[in-house]
N, C-alpha and C positions, 0 to 999 in steps of 0.2 A: 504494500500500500504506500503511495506516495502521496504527502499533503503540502502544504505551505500556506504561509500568511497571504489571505485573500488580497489582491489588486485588481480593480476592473476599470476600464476606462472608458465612455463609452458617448456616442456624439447623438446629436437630432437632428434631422434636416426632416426640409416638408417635400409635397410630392411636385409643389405645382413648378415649371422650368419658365421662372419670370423673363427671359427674353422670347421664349414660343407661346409661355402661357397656355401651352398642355401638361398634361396629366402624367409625370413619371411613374412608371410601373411598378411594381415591386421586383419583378423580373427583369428590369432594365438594371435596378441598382444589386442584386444576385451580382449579374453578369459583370457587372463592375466593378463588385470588389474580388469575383475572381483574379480578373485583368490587374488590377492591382497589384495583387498576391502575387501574381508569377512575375511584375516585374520588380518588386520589393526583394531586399537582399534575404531576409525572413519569412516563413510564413504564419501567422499569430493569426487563430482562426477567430470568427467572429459569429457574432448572434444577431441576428436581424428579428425585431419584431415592429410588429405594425401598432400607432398611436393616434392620435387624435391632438390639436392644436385646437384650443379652443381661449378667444379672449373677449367679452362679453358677449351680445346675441349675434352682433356682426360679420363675426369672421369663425370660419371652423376648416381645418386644412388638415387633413390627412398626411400621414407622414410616416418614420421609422425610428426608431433607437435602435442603433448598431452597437455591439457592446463588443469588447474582447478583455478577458484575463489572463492572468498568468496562469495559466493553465501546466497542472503539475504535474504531465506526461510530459512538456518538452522542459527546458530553464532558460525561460526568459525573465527580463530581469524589470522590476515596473517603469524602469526608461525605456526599455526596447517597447514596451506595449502601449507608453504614454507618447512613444515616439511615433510608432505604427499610425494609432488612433488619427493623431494628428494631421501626420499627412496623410493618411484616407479622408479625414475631414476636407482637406485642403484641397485632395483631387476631384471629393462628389462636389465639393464649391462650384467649380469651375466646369465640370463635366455636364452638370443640371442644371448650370445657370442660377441656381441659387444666392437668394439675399444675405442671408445669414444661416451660418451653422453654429450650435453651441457643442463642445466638448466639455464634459465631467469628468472629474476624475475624486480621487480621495488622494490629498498631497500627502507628502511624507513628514508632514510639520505635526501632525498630532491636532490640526485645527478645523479637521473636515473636509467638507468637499470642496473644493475648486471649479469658478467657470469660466471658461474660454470663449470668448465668441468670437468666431474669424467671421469678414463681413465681405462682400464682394469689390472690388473697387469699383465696378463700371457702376456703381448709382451714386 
């Protein structure tokens, strides 16, 4: 049995691709973080589940939380996986046109979680 101190890191994007203003799949973003994985020096599997953005009666956006941990079959170390995170954040930025992504994570300070927001620059 192999265990370790839990790390998970893990981002939100929405579905809708603000420059086309369709509808990304969920099997668009799959396929993408494969394409990721094979060109990443690593591979730090991930969890994709499907959420809901909602802020007052106005707006409600479908979307994903992408997680990955240290997962304690391979040793990865919680930079490599905060590293990962990040720039797959950075990639589905830019790949869906996306306004904003937030990353989560739990810092190594003992102060809780942390948020990251990378924001597009074309707005």
């Amino acid at each position: 049995m192999k265990s370790r101190d839990f790390y998970e890191a893990k981002l939100y994007m929405g579905s809708v691709d603000y420059s086309t203003r369709e509808q990304v799949s969920q099997h668009q973003v799959e396929l993408f973080c494969g394409k990721v994985h094979e060109e990443y020096d690593i591979v730090i599997p991930v969890r994709i589940t499907s959420t809901t953005f909602i802020s007052e009666t106005n707006y409600q956006e479908r979307g994903w939380e992408i997680a990955a941990i240290n997962y304690p079959k391979f040793d990865f170390s919680r930079k490599q996986v905060k590293e990962f995170i990040m720039h797959l954040a950075d990639r589905l930025l830019t790949e869906f046109n996306q306004r904003t992504i937030c990353v989560v994570d739990d810092t190594d300070y003992g102060l809780g979680k942390s948020v990251t927001m990378l924001e597009n620059g074309d707005d």
